[in-house]
C-alpha positions in Angstrom: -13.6 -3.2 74.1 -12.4 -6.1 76.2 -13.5 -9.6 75.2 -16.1 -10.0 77.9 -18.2 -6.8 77.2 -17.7 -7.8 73.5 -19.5 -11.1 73.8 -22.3 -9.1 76.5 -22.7 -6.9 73.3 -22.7 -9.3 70.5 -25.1 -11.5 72.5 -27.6 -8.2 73.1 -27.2 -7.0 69.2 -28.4 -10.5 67.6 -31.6 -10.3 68.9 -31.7 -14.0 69.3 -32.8 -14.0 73.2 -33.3 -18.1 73.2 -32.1 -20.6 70.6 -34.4 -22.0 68.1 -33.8 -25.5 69.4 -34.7 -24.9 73.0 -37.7 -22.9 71.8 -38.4 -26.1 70.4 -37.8 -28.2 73.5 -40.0 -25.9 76.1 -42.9 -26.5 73.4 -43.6 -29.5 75.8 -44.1 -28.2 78.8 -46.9 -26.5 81.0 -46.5 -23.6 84.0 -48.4 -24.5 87.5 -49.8 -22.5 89.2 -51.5 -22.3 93.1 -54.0 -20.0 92.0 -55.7 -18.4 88.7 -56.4 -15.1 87.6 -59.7 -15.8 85.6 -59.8 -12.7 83.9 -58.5 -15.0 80.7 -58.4 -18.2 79.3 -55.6 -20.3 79.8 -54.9 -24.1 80.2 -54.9 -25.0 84.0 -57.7 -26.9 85.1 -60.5 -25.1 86.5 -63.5 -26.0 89.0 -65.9 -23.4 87.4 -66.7 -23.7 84.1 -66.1 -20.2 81.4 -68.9 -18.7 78.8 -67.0 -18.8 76.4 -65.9 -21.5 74.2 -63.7 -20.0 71.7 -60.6 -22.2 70.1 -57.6 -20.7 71.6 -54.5 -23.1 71.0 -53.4 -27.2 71.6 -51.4 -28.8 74.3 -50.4 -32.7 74.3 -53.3 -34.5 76.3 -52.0 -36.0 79.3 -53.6 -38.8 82.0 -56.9 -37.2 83.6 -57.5 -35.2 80.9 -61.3 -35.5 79.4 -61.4 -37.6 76.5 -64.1 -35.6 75.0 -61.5 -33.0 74.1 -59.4 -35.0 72.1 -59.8 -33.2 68.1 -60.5 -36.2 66.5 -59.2 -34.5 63.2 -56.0 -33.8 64.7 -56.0 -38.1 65.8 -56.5 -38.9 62.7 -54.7 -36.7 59.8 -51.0 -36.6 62.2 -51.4 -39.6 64.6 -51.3 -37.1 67.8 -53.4 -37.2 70.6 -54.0 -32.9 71.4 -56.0 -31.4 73.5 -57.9 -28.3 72.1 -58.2 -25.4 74.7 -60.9 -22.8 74.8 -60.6 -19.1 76.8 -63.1 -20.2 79.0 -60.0 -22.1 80.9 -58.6 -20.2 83.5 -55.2 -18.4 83.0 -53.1 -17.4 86.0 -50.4 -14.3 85.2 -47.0 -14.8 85.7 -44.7 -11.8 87.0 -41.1 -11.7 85.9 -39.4 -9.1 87.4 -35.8 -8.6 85.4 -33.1 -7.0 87.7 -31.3 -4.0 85.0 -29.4 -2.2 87.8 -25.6 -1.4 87.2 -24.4 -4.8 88.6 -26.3 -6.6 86.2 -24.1 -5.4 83.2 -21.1 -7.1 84.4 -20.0 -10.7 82.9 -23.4 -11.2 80.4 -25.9 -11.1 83.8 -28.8 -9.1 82.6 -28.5 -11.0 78.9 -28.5 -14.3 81.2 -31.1 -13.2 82.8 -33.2 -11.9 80.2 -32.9 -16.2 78.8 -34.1 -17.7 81.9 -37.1 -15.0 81.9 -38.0 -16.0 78.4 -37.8 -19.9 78.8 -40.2 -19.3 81.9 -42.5 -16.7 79.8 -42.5 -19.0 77.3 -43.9 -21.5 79.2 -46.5 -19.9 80.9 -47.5 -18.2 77.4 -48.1 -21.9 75.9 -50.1 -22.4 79.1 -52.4 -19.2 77.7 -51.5 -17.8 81.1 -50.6 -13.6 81.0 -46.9 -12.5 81.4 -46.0 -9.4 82.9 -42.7 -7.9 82.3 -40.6 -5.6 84.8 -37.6 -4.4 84.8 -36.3 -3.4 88.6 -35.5 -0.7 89.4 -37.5 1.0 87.1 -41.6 2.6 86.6 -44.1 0.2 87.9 -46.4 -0.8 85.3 -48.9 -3.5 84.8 -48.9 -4.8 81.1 -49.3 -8.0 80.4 -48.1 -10.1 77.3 -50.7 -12.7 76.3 -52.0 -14.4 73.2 -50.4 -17.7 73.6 -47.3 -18.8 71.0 -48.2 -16.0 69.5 -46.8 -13.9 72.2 -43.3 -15.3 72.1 -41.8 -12.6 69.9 -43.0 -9.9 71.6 -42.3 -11.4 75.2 -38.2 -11.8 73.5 -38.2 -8.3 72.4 -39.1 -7.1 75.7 -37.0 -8.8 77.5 -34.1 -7.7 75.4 -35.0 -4.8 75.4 -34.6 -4.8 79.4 -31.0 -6.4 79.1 -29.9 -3.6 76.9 -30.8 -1.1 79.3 -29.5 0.0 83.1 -30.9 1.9 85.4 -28.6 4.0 88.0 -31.3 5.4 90.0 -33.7 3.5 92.9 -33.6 -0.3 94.0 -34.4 -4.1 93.1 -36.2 -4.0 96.9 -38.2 -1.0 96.2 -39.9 -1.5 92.6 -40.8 -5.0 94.2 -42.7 -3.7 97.3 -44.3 -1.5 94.7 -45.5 -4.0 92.5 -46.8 -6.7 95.2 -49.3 -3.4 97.0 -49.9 -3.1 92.9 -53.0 -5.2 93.4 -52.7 -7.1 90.4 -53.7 -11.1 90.9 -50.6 -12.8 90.7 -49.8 -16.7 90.2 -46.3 -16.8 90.2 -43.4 -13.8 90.4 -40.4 -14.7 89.5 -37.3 -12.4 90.3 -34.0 -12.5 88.2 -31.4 -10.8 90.0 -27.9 -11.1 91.6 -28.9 -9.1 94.6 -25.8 -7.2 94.6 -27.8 -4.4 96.8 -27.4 -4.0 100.7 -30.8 -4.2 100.8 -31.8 -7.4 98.8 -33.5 -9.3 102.5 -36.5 -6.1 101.3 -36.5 -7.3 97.7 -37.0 -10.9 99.0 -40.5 -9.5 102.0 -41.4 -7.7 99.0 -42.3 -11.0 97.0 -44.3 -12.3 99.3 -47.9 -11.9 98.6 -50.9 -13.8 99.4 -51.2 -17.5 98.0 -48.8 -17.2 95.2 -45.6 -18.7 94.4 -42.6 -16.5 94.8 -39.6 -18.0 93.0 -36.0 -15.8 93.2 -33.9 -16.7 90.1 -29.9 -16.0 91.6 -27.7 -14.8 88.4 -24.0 -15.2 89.6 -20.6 -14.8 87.2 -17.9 -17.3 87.2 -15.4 -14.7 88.7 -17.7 -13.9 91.5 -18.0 -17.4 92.5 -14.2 -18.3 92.2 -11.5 -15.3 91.6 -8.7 -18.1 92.3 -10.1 -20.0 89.2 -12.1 -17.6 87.0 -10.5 -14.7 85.0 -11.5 -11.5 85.9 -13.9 -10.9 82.5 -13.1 -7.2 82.1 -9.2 -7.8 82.4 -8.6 -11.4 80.8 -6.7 -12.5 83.7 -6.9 -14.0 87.8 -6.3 -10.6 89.7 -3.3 -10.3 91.6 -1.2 -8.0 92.8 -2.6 -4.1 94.3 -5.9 -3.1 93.0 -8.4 -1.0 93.2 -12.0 -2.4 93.2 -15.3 -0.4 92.5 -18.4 -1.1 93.7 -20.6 -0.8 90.3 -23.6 0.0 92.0 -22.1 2.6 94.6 -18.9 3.5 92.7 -17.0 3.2 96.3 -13.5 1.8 95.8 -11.4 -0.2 98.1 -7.8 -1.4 98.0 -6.7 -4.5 98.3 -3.7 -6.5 97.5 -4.8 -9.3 95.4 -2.8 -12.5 96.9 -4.1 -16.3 96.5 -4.9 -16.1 100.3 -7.3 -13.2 100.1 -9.0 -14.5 96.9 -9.5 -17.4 98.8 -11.3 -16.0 101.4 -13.4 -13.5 99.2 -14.6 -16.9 97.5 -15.7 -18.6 100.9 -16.9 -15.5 101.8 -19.4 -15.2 98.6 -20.2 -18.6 98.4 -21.6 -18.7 101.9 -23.7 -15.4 100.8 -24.9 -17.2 98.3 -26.4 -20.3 100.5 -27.1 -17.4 103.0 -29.6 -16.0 100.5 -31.1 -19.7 99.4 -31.5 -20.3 103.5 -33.7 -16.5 103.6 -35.6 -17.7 100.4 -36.4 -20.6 102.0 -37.7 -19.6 105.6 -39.9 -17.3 103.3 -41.3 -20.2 100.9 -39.5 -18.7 98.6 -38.3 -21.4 95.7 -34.6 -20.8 94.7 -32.4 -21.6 92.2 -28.4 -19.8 90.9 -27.5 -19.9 87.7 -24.4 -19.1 86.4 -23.9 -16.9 83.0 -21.4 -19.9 81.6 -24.0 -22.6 82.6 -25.5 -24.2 79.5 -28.6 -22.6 79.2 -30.8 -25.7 77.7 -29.5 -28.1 80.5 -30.5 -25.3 83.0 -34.1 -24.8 81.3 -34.3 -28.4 81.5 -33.5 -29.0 84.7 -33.0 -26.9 88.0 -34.6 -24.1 86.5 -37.7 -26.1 85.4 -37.9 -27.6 88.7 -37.8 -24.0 90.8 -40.1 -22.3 88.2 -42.5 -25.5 88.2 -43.3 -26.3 84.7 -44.1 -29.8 83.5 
């Protein structure tokens, strides 16, 4: 087994999906959402008021909040100022839809993938909001993960479950349009994939759906993004000389001779893809962010991925 699909396996077999520090960190934070699904409770603030009243979890208060909701008990036994939320707070439900086609398996993608989905998960479950879980392509099905903290392990065993698996058959494009004509109320979808199908401009109409927010979460390897500077992860080594490539969705080959010139231009070539695809997401509204598999995955939680996924 060479090194890179080593560390792919070793990262699927701990069944660790997101350190215990960073599932720490993200305790903080709160999904947004344009639009609720009332069906549950959840935190986001609401203009109609819920029957019920039942406890259902704490987030920190913050400015505009109603004082009367302060637990007092709370204030004074640990000195912090919590909000107590009930289920008759709206929840919206979040869609993450997971990319596990062939491409996905190469250089630790669909395990990269799988992290991002659980920080934003994780999020929207502290929120009480629902998360739904698909993997693309793959059979349409509308479960939903809720429960709050509480649904955090299962929400991780899902999602790794998803990384661990590929699926040869259908398209990212196609399970998408399914889902959105699924008739579910969605907040948010959120799509983790590299889009390494001829078809992913489909996969990106397919998000759009009435007054949600459509987010497209771009997993790219090192080597993809630089052959003159990255090892190929499979080989140990920058490629050179005559080689055959295969297309790992397609299997097609091709033959190319491997010099610094035409690494160069397969690099310029893929990085102006890549800002071709963040120039489509964004004449669709579509909020876009890449993230690389080597990219430190607490600074990206933290930061651009926060800032595409919307969580405060």
């Amino acid at each position: 087994m060479d090194a890179a699909a080593a560390r792919s396996a070793e990262s699927l077999a701990s069944n660790v999906l997101i350190p215990p520090r960073l599932v720490g960190a993200l305790t903080r934070y709160e999904l947004t959402a344009p639009r609720r699904d009332g069906s549950l409770g959840g935190s986001h603030r609401s203009p109609r008021h819920g029957s019920s009243q039942d406890f259902a979890d704490y987030r920190e208060y913050r400015p505009g909040d109603d004082h009367r909701r302060i637990d007092q008990r709370v204030l004074a036994r640990l000195d912090q100022v919590l909000i107590r939320l009930h289920d008759a707070e709206e929840s919206a439900r979040v869609r993450l839809i997971v990319d596990n086609s062939a491409s996905m398996g190469f250089d630790d993608k669909a395990f990269r993938a799988a992290q991002v989905a659980g920080v934003v998960g994780q999020v929207a479950l502290q929120t009480r909001d629902l998360v739904e879980v698909v993997a693309a392509p793959g059979a349409v099905r509308h479960e939903a993960i809720g429960g709050g903290r509480a649904g955090i392990p299962a929400l991780h065993r899902r999602l790794l479950a998803t990384a661990r698996t590929s699926s040869p058959d259908g398209s990212v494009a196609e399970t998408v349009s399914l889902l959105q004509r699924g008739g579910n109320k969605t907040a948010i979808t959120v799509l983790f994939s590299d889009l390494a199908e001829p078809t992913w401009e489909l996969a990106l109409e397919g998000l759009l759906g009435a007054k949600q927010q459509n987010v497209l979460v771009h997993v790219v390897a090192p080597f993809e993004l630089d052959p003159t500077k990255y090892p190929h992860p499979e080989l140990g080594e920058i490629l050179t000389g005559d080689v055959t490539l295969v297309d790992i969705e397609t299997r097609s080959t091709v033959e190319v001779s491997a010099t610094s010139k035409v690494l160069k231009q397969y690099r310029d070539t893929f990085v102006a893809w890549c800002d071709t695809v963040a120039q489509a997401c964004a004449r669709r509204g579509i909020r876009y962010v890449r993230v690389r598999t080597d990219e430190d995955l607490e600074q990206l939680a933290l930061g651009p991925l926060r800032a595409a996924a919307g969580y405060r």
